[in-house]
C-alpha positions as a Markdown table, in Angstrom:
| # | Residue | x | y | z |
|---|---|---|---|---|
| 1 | Unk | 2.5 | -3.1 | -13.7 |
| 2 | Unk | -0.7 | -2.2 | -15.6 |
| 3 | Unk | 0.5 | 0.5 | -17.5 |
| 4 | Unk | 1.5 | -2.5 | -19.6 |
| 5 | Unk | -2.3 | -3.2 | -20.4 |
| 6 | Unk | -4.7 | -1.6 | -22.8 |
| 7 | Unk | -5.8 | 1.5 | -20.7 |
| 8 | Unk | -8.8 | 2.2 | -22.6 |
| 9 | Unk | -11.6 | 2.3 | -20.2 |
| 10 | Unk | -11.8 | 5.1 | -17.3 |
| 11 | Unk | -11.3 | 2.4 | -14.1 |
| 12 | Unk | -8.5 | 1.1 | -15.8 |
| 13 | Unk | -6.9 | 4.9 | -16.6 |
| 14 | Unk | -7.9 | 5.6 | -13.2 |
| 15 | Unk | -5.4 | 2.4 | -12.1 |
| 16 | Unk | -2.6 | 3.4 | -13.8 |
| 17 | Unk | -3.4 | 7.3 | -11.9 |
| 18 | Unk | -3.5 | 5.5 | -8.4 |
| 19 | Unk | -0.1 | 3.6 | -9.5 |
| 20 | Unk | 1.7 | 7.3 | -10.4 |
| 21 | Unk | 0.4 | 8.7 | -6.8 |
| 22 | Unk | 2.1 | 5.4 | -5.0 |
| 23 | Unk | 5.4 | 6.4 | -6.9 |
| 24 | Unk | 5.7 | 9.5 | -6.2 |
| 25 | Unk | 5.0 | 9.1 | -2.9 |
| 26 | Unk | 7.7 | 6.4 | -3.0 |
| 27 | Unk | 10.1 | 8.8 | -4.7 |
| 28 | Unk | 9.3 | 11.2 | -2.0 |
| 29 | Unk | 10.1 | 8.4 | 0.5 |
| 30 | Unk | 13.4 | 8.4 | -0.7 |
| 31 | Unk | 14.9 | 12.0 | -1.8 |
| 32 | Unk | 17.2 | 12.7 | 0.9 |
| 33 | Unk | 16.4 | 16.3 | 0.2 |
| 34 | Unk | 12.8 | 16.8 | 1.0 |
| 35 | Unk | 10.5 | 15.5 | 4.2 |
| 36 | Unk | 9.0 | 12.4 | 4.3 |
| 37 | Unk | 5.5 | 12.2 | 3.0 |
| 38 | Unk | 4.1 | 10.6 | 6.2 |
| 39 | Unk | 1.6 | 8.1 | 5.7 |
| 40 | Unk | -0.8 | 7.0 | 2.4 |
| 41 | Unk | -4.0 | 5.0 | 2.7 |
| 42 | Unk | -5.0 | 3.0 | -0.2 |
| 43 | Unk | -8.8 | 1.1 | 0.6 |
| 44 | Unk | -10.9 | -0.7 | -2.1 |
| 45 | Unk | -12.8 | -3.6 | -2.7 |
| 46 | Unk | -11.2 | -7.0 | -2.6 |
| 47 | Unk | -9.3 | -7.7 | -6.2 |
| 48 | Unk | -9.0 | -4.2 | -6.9 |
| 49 | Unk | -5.2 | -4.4 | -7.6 |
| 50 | Unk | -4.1 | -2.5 | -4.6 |
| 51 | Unk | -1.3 | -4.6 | -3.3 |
| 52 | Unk | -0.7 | -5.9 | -6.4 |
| 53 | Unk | 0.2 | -2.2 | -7.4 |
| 54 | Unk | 2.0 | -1.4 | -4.9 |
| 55 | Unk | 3.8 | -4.5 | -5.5 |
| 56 | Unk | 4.7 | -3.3 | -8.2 |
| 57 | Unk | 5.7 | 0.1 | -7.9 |
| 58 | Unk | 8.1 | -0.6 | -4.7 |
| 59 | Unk | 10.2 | -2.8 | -7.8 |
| 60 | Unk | 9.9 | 0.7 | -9.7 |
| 61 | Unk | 11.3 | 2.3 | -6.9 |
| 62 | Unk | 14.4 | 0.9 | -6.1 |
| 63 | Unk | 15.1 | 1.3 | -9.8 |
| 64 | Unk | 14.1 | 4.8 | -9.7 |
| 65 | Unk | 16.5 | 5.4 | -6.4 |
| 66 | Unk | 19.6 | 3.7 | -8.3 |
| 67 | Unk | 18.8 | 5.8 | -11.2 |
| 68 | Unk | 18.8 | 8.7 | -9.6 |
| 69 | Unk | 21.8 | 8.3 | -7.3 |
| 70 | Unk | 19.3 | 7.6 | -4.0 |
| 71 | Unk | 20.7 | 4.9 | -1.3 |
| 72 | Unk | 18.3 | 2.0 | -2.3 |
| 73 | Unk | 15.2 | 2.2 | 0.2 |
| 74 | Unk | 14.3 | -0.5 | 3.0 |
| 75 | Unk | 11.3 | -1.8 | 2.6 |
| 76 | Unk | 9.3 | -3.7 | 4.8 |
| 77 | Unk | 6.0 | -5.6 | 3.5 |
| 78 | Unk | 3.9 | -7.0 | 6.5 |
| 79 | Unk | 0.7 | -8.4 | 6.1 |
| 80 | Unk | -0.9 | -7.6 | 9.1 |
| 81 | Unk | -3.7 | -10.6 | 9.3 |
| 82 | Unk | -0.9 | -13.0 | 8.2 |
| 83 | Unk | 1.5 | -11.9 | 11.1 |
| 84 | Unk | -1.2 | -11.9 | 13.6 |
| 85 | Unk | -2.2 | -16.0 | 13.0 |
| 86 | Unk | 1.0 | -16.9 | 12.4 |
| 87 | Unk | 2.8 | -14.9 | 15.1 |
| 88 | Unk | 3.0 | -16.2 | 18.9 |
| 89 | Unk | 4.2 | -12.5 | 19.6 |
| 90 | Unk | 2.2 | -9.6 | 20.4 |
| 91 | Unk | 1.2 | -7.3 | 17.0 |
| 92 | Unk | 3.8 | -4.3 | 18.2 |
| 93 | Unk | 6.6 | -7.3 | 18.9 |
| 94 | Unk | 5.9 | -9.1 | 16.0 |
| 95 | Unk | 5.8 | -6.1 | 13.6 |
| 96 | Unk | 9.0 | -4.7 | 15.6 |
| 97 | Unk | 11.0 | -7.5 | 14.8 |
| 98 | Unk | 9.8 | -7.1 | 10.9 |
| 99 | Unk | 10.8 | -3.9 | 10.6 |
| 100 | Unk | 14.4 | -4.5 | 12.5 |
| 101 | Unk | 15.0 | -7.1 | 9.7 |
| 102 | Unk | 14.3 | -5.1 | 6.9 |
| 103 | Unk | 16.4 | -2.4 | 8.4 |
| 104 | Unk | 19.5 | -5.1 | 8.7 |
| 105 | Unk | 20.5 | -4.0 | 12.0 |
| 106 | Unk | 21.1 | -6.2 | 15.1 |
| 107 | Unk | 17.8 | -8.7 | 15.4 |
| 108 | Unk | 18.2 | -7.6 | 19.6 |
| 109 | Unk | 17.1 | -3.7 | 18.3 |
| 110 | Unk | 14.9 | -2.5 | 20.6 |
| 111 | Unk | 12.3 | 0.4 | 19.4 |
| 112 | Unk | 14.4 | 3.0 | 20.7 |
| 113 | Unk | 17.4 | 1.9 | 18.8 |
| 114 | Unk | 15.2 | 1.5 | 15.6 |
| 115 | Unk | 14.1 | 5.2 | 15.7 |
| 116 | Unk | 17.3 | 6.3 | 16.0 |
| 117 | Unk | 18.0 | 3.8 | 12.4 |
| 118 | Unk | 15.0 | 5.8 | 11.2 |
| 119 | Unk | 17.1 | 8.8 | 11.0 |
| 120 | Unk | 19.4 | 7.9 | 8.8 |
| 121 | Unk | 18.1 | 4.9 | 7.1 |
| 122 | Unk | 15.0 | 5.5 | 4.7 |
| 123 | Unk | 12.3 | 2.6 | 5.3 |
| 124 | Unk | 9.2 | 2.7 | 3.7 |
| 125 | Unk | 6.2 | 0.2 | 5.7 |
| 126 | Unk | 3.8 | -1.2 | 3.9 |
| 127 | Unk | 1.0 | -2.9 | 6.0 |
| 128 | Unk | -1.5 | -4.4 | 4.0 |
| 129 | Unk | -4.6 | -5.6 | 5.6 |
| 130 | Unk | -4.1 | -2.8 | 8.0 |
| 131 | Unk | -7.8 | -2.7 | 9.3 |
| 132 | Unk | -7.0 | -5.9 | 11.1 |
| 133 | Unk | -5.0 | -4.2 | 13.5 |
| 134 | Unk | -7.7 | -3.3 | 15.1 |
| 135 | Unk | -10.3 | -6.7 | 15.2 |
| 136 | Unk | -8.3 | -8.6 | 18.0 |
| 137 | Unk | -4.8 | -7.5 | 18.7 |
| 138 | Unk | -4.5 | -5.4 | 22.2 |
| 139 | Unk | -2.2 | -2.8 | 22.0 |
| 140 | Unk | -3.7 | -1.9 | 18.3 |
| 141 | Unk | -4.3 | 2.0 | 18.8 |
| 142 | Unk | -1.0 | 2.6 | 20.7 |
| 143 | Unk | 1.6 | 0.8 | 18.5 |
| 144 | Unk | -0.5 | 2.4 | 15.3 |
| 145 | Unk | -0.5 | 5.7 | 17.2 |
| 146 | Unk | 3.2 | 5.2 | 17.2 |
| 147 | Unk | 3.9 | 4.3 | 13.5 |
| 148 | Unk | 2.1 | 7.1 | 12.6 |
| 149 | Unk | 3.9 | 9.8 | 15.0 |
| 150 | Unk | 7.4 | 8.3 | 12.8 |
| 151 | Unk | 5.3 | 8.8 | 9.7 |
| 152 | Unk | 5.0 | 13.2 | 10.8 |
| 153 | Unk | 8.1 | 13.4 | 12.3 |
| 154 | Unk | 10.4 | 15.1 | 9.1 |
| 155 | Unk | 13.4 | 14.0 | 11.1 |
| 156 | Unk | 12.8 | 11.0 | 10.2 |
| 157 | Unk | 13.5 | 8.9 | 6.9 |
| 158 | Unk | 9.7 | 7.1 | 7.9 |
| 159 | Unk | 7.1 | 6.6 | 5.5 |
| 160 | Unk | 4.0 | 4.1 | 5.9 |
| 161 | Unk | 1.2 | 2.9 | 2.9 |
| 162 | Unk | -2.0 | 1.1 | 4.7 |
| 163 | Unk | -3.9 | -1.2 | 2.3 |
| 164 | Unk | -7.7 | -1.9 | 3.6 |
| 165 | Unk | -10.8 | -3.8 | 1.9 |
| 166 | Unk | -12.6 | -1.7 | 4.0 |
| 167 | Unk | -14.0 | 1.9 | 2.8 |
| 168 | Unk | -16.4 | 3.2 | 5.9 |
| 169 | Unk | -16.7 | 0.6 | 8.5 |
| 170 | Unk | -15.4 | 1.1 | 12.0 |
| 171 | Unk | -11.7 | 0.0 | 11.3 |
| 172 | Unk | -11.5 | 1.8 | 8.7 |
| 173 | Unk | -12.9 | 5.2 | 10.2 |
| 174 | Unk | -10.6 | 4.3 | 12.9 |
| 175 | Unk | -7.4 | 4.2 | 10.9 |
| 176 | Unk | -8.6 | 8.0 | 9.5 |
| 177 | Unk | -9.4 | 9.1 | 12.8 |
| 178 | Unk | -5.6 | 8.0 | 14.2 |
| 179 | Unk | -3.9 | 9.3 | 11.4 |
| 180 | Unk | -5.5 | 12.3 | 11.3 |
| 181 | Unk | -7.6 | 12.2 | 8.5 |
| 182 | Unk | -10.7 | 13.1 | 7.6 |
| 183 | Unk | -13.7 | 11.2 | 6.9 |
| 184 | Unk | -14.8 | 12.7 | 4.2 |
| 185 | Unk | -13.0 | 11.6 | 1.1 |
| 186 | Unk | -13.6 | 15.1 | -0.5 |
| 187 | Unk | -11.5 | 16.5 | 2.2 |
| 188 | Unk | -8.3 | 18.7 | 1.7 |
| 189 | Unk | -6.4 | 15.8 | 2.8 |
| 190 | Unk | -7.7 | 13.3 | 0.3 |
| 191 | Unk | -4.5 | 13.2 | -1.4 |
| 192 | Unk | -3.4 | 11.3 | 1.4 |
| 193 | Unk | -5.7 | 8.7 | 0.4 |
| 194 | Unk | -6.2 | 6.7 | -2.6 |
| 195 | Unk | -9.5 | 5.1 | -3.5 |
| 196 | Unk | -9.5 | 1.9 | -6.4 |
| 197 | Unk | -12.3 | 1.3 | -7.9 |
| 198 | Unk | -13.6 | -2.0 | -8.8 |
| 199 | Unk | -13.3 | -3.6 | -12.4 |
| 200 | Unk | -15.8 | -3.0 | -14.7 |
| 201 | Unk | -16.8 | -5.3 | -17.6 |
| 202 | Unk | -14.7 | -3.1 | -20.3 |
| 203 | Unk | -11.7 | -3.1 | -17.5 |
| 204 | Unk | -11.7 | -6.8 | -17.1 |
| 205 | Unk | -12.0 | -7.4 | -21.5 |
| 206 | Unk | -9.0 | -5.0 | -21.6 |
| 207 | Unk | -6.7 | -6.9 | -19.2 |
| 208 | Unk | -8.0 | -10.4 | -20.9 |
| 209 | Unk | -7.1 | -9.1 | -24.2 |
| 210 | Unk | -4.1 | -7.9 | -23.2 |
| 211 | Unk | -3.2 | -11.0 | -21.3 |
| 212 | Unk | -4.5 | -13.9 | -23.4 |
| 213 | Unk | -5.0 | -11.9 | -26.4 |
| 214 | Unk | -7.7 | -13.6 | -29.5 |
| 215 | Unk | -5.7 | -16.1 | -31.0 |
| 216 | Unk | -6.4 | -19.2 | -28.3 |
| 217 | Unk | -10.1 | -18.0 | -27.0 |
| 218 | Unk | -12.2 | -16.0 | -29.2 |
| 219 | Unk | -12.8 | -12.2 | -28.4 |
| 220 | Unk | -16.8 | -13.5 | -28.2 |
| 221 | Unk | -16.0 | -15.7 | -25.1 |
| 222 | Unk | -13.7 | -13.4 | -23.5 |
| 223 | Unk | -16.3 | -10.8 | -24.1 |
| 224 | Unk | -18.7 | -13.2 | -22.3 |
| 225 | Unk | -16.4 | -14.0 | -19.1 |
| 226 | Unk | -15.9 | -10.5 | -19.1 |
| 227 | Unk | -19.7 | -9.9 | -18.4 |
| 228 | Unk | -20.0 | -12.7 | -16.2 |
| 229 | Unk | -17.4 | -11.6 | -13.9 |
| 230 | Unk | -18.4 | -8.4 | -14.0 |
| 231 | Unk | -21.7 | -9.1 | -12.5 |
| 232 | Unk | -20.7 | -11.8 | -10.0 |
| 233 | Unk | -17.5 | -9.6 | -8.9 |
| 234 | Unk | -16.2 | -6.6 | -10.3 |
C-alpha cells in the first residue's frame, strides 16, 4: 500500500519494513509445506497505519497464494470493540460464529468441528483492537488462551495478527504475557512483534506529496500542514 509513496524518510522506510514482515508472515500462513507461524502482534499509536497495512497486505496475499499455486487463504477480519457493542452474544460466541463464516462451513459448526476445518483449511485471524478483549468481556483470557493454543499447534493451518493502540499498559502486557511473549521488546522473540512508529513531519510531507502532489496546493502549505499535524498528532 505505501510502498507506492515517496519512502524517503526513516518512519516511512520503516512502514514499508513492518509491511514486508506482515507478508511474509502471511506467505508463511499459507505454504502448505512449512508450520504455521503462530501468532504476530502489531501495537502503535492510533493513525500509525497498522490495520490499514495489514489491510493491505492480506489483498497482496491472496494474489501471492494464486501466484504461487497456494489454495487462496480464509481470512477472517474481526474488530474486536465493534463485535463487542454490536454483538448480543458472548466475545468467544460472537467471534466463533466469525470465524465459522469465513471458513464457509455449516453456520451450526461448533468449536470442535471448526478445529478439525483448521486442519485442513488455512485461515489467517486478524483481531484488530485486540486489547479490548480484555476491558469488559468475561471469558477474555480463556477464549484468547484458546486462539493462541491453535496459533502453536503446527497441525494446524492457524495463524492470528493482533492489532493494539496500546504499547505497555495492562491489556497489552496481558496479551504478551498469554501468548507467551516477552515484555521486553528487545527480547529474542521480538520478531513476533512489530512496533509502528508514529508519523513524523517529513513522513506526513512525503505521503501529501505523493497524494495531492504541488500542482492544486503549493508545496509551502503542504509543508505547513505537515508541521501542524505533526505537532498536534504525529
Amino acid at each position: 500500500y505505501k510502498k507506492s509513496l515517496l519512502t524517503k524518510s526513516a518512519a516511512l522506510s520503516n512502514l514499508s519494513q513492518n509491511e514486508d514482515r506482515i507478508m511474509e508472515f502471511m506467505s508463511s500462513s499459507i505454504r502448505t509445506e512449512v508450520q504455521s507461524p503462530g501468532f504476530l502482534y502489531i501495537f502503535g499509536g492510533p493513525g500509525t497505519g497498522k490495520t490499514t497495512a495489514v489491510t493491505g497486505c492480506v489483498t497482496e496475499a491472496k494474489k501471492w497464494a494464486g501466484d504461487n499455486n497456494y489454495d487462496t487463504p480464509h481470512i477472517c477480519f474481526v474488530n474486536v470493540g465493534s463485535l463487542m457493542t454490536s454483538s448480543g452474544n458472548g466475545l468467544h460466541e460472537a467471534m466463533l460464529n466469525k470465524i465459522v463464516a469465513s471458513l464457509e462451513i455449516d453456520q451450526k459448526a461448533n468449536q470442535k468441528m471448526v478445529e478439525k476445518q483448521l486442519h485442513r483449511k488455512t485461515l489467517i485471524l486478524v483481531l484488530d483492537e485486540i486489547d479490548m478483549m480484555f476491558k469488559k468481556s468475561h471469558g477474555a483470557r480463556s477464549w484468547f488462551s484458546t486462539l493462541i493454543s491453535w496459533a502453536d499447534d503446527k497441525k494446524m493451518r492457524f495463524s492470528m495478527i493482533g492489532i493494539s493502540n496500546c504499547v505497555n499498559d495492562d491489556n497489552a502486557n496481558l496479551v504478551r504475557e498469554l501468548a507467551g511473549l516477552s515484555n521486553d521488546l528487545h527480547s529474542p522473540q521480538e520478531h513476533r512483534e512489530l512496533a509502528f512508529s508514529a508519523y513524523t513531519e517529513e513522513d506526513i510531507l512525503a505521503i501529501l506529496q505523493a497524494r495531492v502532489g504541488t500542482r492544486i496546493i503549493d508545496l509551502k502549505a503542504l509543508d505547513l500542514i505537515s508541521r501542524r499535524v505533526a505537532a498536534s498528532s504525529g
